[in-house]
C-alpha positions in Angstrom: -3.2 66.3 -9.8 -5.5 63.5 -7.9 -3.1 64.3 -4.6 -0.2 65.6 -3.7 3.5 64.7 -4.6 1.8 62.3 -7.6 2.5 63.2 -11.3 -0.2 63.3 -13.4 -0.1 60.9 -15.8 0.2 61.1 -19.5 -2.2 60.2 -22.5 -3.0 56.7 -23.1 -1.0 54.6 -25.2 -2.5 53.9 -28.8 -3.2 50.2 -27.9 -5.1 50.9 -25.3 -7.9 53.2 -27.3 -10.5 51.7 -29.5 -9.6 51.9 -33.7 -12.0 54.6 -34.2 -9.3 56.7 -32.2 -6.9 58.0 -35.0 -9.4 56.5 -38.2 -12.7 58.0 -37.5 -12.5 62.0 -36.7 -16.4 62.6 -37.2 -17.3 59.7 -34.8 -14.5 61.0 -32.1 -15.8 64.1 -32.5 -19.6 63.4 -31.6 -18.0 61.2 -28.6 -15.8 64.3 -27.4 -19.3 66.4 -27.1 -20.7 67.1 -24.4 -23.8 65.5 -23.1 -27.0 66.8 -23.6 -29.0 68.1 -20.9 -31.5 65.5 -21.1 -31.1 61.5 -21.7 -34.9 62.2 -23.6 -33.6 64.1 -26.4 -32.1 61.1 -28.1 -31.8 58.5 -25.7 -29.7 56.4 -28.5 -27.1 58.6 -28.6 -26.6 59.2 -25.0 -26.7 55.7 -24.3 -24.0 54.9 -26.7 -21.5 57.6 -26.0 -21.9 56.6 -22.2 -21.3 52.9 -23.3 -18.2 54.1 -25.1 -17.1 56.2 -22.3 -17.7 54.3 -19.7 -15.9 51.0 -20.8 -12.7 52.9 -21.7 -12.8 54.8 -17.8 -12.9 51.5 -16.1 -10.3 49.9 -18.6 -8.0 52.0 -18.3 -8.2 52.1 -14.2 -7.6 48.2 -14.3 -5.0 48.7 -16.7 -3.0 51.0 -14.5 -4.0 48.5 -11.7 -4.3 52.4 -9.6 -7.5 52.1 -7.5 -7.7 55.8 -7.4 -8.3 58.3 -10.5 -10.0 62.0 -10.6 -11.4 64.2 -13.5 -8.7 65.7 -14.4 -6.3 62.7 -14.3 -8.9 61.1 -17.2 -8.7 64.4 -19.0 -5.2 64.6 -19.5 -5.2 60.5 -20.4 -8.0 60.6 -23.3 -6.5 63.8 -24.7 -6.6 64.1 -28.6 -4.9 66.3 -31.1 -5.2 68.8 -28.2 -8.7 68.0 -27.4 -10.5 66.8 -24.0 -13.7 64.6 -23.9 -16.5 67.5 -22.6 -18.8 64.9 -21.4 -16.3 63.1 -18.7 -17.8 64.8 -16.3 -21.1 63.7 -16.7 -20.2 60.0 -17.3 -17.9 59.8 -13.7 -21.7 61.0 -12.0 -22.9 58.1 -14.1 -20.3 55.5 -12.5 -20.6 57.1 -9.1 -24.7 56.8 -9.7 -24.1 53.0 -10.4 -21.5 52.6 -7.6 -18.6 51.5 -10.1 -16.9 54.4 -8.4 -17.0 56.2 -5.2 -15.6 59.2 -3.6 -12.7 58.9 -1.3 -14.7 61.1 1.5 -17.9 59.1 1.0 -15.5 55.7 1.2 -13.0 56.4 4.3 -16.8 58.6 6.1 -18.1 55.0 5.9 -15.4 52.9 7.4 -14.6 53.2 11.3 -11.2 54.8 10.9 -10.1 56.5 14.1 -7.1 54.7 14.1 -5.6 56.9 11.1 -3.4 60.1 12.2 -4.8 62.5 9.6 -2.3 64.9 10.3 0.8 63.0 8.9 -0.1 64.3 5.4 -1.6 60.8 4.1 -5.0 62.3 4.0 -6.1 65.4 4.1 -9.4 65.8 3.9 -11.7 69.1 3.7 -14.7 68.8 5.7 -16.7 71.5 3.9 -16.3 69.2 0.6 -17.2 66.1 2.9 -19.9 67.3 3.9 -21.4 69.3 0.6 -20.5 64.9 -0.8 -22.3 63.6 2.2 -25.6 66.0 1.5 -25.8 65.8 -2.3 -24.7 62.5 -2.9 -23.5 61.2 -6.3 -26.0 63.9 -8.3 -22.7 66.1 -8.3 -20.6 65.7 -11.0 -16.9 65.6 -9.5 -14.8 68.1 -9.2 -11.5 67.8 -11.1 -9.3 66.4 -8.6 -11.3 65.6 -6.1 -10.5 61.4 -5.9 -12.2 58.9 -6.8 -12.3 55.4 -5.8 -12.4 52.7 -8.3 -14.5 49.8 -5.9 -14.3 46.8 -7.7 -10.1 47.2 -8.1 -10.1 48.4 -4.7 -11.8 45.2 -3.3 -9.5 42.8 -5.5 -6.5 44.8 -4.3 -7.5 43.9 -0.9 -8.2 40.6 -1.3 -4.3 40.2 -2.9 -2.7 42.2 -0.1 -4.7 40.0 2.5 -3.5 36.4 0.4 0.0 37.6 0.4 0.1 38.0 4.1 -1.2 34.8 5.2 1.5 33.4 2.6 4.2 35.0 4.3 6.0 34.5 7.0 4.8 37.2 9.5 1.1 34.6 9.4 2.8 32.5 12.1 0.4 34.7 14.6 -2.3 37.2 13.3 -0.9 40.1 15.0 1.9 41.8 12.7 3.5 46.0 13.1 1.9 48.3 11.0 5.0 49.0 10.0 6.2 45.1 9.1 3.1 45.0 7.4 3.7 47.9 5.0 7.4 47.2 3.7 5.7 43.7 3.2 3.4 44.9 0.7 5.6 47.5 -0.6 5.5 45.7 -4.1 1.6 45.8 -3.8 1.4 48.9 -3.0 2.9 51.8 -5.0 2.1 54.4 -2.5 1.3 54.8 1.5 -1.9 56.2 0.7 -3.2 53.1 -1.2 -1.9 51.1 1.6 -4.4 52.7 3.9 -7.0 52.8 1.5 -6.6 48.9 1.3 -6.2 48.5 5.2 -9.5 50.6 5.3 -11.2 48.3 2.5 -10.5 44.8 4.9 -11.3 46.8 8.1 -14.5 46.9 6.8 -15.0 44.1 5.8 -14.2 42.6 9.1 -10.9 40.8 8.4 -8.3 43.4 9.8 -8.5 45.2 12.9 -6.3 47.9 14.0 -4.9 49.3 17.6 -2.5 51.7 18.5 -0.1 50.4 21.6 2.5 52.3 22.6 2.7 54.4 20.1 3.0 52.3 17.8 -0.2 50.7 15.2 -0.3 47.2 15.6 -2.8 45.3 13.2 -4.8 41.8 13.6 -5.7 39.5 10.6 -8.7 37.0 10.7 -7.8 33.4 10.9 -8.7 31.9 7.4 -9.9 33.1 4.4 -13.7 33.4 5.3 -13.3 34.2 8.8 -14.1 37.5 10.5 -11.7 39.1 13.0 -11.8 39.1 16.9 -11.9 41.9 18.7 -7.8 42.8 20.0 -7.2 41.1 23.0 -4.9 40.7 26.0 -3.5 37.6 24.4 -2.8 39.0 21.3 -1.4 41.8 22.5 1.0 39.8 25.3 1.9 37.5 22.2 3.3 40.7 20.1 5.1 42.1 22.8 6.8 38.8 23.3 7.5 38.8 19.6 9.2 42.6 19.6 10.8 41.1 22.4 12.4 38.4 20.8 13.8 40.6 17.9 15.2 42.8 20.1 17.1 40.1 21.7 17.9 38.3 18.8 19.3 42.2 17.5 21.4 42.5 20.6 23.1 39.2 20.5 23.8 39.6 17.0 25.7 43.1 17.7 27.1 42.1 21.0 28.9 39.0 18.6 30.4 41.3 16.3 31.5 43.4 19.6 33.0 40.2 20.7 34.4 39.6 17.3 36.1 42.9 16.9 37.5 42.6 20.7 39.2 39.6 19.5 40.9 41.5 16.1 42.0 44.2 18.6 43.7 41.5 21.4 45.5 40.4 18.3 46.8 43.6 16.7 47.9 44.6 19.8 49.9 41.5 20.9 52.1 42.1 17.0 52.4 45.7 18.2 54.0 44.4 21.7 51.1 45.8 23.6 50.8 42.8 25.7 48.5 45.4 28.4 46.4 46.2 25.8 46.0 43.0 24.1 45.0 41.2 28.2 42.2 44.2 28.6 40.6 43.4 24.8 40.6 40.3 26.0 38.8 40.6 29.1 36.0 42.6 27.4 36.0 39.4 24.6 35.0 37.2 27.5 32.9 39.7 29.4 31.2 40.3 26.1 30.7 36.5 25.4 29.2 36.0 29.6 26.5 39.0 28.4 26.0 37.0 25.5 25.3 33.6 27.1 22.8 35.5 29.4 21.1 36.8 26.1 20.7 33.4 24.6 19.1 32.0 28.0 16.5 34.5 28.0 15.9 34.1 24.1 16.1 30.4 24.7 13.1 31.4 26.8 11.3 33.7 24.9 10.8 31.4 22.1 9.8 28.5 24.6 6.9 30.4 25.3 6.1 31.1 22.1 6.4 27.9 20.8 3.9 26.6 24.0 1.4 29.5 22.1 1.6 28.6 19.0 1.5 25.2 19.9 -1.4 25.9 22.1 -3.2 27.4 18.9 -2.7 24.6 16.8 -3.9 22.4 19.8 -7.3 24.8 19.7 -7.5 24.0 15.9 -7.6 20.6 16.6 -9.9 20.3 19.4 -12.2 22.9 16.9 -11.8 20.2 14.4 -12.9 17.4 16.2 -15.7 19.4 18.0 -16.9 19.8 14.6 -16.6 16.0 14.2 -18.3 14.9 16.7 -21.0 17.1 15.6 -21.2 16.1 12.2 -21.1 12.4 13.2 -23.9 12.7 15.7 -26.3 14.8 12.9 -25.2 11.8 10.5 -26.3 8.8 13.1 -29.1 10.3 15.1 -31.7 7.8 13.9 -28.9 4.9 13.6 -29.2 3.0 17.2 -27.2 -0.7 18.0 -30.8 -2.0 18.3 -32.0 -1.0 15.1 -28.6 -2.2 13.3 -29.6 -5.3 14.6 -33.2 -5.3 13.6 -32.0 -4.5 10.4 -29.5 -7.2 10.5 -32.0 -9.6 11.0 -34.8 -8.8 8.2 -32.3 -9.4 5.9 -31.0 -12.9 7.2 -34.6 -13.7 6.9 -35.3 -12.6 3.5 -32.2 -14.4 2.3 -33.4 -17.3 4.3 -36.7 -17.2 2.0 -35.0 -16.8 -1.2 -33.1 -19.5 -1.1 -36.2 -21.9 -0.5 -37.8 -20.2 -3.2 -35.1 -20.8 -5.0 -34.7 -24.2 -4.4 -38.8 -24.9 -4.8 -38.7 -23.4 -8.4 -35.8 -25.4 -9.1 -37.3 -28.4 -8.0 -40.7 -28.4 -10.5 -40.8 -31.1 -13.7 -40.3 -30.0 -17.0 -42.6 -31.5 -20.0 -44.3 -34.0 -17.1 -41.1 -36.0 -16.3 -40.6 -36.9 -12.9 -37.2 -36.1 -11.2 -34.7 -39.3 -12.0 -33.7 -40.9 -9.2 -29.8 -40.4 -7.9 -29.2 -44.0 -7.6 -29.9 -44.3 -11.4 -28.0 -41.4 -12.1 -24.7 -43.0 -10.0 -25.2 -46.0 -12.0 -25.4 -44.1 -15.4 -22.4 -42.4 -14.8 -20.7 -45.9 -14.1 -21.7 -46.6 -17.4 -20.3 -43.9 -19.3 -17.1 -44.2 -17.3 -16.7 -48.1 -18.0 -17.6 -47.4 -21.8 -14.9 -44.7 -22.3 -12.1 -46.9 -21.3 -12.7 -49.1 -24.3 -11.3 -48.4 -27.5 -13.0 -46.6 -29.6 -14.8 -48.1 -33.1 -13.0 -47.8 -36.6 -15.6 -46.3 -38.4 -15.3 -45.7 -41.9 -14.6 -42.1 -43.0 -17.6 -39.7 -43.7 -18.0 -39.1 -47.2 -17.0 -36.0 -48.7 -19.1 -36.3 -52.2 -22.2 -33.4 -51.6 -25.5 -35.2 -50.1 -27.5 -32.8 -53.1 -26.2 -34.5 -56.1 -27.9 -37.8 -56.9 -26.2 -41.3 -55.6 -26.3 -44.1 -58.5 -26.7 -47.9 -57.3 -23.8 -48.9 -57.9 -21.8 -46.7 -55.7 -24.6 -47.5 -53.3 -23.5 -51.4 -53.4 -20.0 -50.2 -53.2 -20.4 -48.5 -50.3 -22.1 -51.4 -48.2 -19.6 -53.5 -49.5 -16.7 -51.7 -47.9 -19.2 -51.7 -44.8 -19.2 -55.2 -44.6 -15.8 -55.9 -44.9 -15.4 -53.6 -41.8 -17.9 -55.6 -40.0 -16.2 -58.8 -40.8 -13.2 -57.2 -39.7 -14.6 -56.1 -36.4 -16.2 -59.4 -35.5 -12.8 -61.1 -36.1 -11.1 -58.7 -33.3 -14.1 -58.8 -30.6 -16.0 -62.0 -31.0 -18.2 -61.5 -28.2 -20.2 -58.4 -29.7 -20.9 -60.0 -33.3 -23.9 -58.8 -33.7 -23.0 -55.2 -32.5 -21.8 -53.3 -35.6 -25.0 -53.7 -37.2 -26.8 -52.4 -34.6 -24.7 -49.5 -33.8 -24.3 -48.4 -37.7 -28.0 -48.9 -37.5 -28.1 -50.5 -41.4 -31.2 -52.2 -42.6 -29.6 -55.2 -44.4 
C-alpha cells in the first residue's frame, strides 16, 4: 500500500491496456523483462519498452485522476496471467529523472510547510528515507511504496481546486477556515492527504498562504487568477474574525428562535392541561427569549454593516486601481499629443484642402481640342432656346422603314417613297404656313 488506510487498487481494466495485451504473448513478454543494465546494449529496444511503459504509467495516473501512485500500486495494476512488469522499477527512475514524477519527501522538503501538524497522522514522514532522497537524488530507483507524486496532475488539480473556490461563495473575502475550505472541496478531493498535497502545490506557487490563529488554520487566496498572495495581515485577520463572529451570531439567534418557539408550544399545552401557572412562566421566558433575541439581531445588524463598509471599501480600492491604471495608460497613449500640436495639425490640413481645391478648379478650367470656354450669357440664351422649342409640337415624321438597309432598293420604290414624303410636306405646310420652307430643310432631302 502507497499509505495507510488506502486499498491497493486492482488490475487495470482491459480498455485501458494497449491490444497487444491479451493478443501478443511474445511481445508482452519482452516488455515484462527487465531492463538491461545498459541503454548501449541495444538502445532500440530499451527505448521502445520505456516508450511503452512509460505512456501506459502516466495514462493510467490521469485516468484515476489520483496524483499520487508508488511501485507497488503499478505492480499490482499491470499484473498479467500472474505476472509483474520487472522493469517498472527502472522506468519510475526514468520519470523521476525527467521530472514527470517526484517524490513526496523531495516535493513537501521543497515547499515552506511549517504550518502542517505532522503528527495528526496525515503525513508521516521518515527522515532517514528523506534524507538518503535528498542525497541521491532521482538515480534511486523507488522503493515499493514509497509515494510518488504525479506533477503535471498535481499542478492541474491545483489549479481546479483554486477555480472552484473563487466560484464559490466563501470568494466574498480571500480569507476562508481551513476547515470551510476542506468540506468545500470534499468532491475534489478524495482524501485529506491530497487536500494538503494540493494546498502545498498553490502555497508554492504563491497563490495560498496559510496561518494558524487561535488554534485554528486559517488560509488566504490571491485576488485573481494571475495574482500572487499578500503576506497575512491585521486586516485580514480582523475581517475573519468578524466573519466567525457573524455566524456565531447568526447560530445563536437561530437556536434562541426555536427556544422561543418551543416556549410558546409549552404556554399552550399547559393552558389545555389547566396549568394556567405554568402556562404565564413559559410565557415569560417566550418574551424574555424574544428581548435576547432583538439584542442579537442589533449586534448582527452591526456586524454585517461593517462588513458591508469592507467589502465595499475593497470594491472601492478596485476601482480606484482601475482608474490609476487609466490614467496611466492614457498618459503613455498621449504623451506627444499637446493642444498646440492638434492645432498645428488642424491647420496643415485646412491648407492642403485649401490648395486642392484650386488645383482642382485650375485643371478644370483648361480648353479641350483648342476651344475657348463659351460664354455663360450664350449658354443662358441656348437653354432659352431649347426650352421655347420643346413646348411646340413635335413633327409627324414618317415611320422608319423596317425593310434591311443590305438588300438592294429598286427606283421605283425610291420614287414611292419621296412621293409619300411630299405629300407630308404639303401636308405640313398647310397646318403651319409660316415655316414652308422648313420640312425640306429639317428632312435634309436634295430635291
Amino acid at each position: 500500500m502507497c499509505s495507510p488506510g488506502e486499498a491497493p487498487p486492482g488490475p487495470a481494466p482491459a480498455g485501458d491496456l494497449p491490444p497487444e495485451w491479451e493478443t501478443d504473448d511474445e511481445r508482452m513478454a519482452f516488455l515484462f523483462s527487465a531492463f538491461k543494465q545498459s541503454r548501449e546494449v541495444n538502445s532500440t529496444e530499451w527505448d521502445s519498452k520505456m516508450a511503452f511503459w512509460v505512456g501506459l504509467v502516466l495514462a493510467r495516473g490521469r485516468r484515476r485522476g489520483a496524483v499520487r501512485t508508488c511501485l507497488r500500486e503499478l505492480q499490482n495494476g499491470f499484473e498479467r496471467r500472474g505476472s509483474v512488469p520487472l522493469g517498472l522499477g527502472t522506468v519510475l527512475r526514468e520519470l523521476l529523472r525527467r521530472g514527470k514524477l517526484q517524490r513526496e519527501s523531495d516535493f513537501m522538503a521543497s515547499v515552506d510547510s511549517s504550518w502542517i501538524s505532522w503528527g495528526v497522522g496525515v503525513f508521516i514522514l521518515k527522515p532517514l528515507k528523506w534524507t538518503l532522497s535528498s542525497v541521491l537524488g532521482d538515480s534511486k530507483i523507488p522503493e515499493e511504496e514509497e509515494v510518488l507524486i504525479y506533477v503535471e496532475l498535481l499542478q492541474e488539480k491545483a489549479e481546479e481546486v483554486y477555480r472552484f473556490y473563487q466560484n464559490s461563495a466563501l470568494s466574498s473575502h480571500p480569507v476562508v477556515a481551513l476547515s470551510e475550505l476542506r468540506s468545500l472541496c470534499a468532491g475534489l478531493c478524495p482524501d485529506e492527504r491530497t487536500f494538503y498535497l494540493l494546498l502545498l502545490q498553490l502555497q508554492k506557487e504563491k497563490r495560498v498562504t496559510i496561518l494558524e490563529q487561535n488554534g485554528e488554520k486559517i488560509v488566504k487566496f490571491a485576488r485573481g487568477l494571475h495574482a500572487k498572495v499578500s503576506p497575512m495581515n491585521d486586516v485580514d485577520i480582523g475581517v475573519y474574525q468578524l466573519m466567525q463572529s457573524e455566524q456565531l451570531l447568526s447560530q445563536k439567534v437561530e437556536s434562541l428562535s426555536q427556544e422561543a418557539e418551543k416556549c410558546k408550544e409549552d404556554a399552550r399545552s399547559a393552558c389545555r392541561a389547566g396549568k394556567k401557572q405554568l402556562a404565564l412562566r413559559c410565557l415569560k421566558a417566550k418574551r424574555r427569549t424574544e428581548r435576547r433575541i432583538e439584542e442579537l439581531h442589533s449586534k448582527l445588524d452591526a456586524v454585517q454593516g461593517i462588513l458591508d463598509r469592507i467589502y465595499a471599501s475593497q470594491t472601492d480600492q478596485m476601482v480606484f486601481n482601475a482608474y490609476q491604471a487609466g490614467v496611466g495608460a492614457l498618459k503613455l497613449s498621449m504623451k506627444d499629443v499637446t493642444v498646440e500640436r492638434a492645432e498645428n495639425l488642424v491647420d496643415q490640413i485646412q491648407e492642403l484642402c485649401d490648395t486642392q481645391d484650386e488645383v482642382a478648379q485650375t485643371l478644370a478650367g483648361v480648353g479641350i481640342n483648342g476651344l475657348a470656354e463659351m460664354d455663360s450669357e450664350e449658354l443662358e440664351k441656348e437653354l432659352d432656346s431649347l426650352l421655347q422649342d420643346s413646348s411646340k409640337d413635335s413633327l409627324d415624321l414618317p415611320p422608319v422603314p423596317q425593310k434591311g438597309l443590305s438588300a438592294p432598293i429598286s427606283d421605283a420604290e425610291l420614287e414611292a417613297e419621296l412621293e409619300q414624303l411630299s405629300v407630308s410636306a404639303g401636308d405640313l405646310a398647310q397646318k403651319t404656313p409660316c415655316a414652308a420652307s422648313e420640312p425640306k430643310t429639317a428632312l435634309g432631302l436634295n430635291l
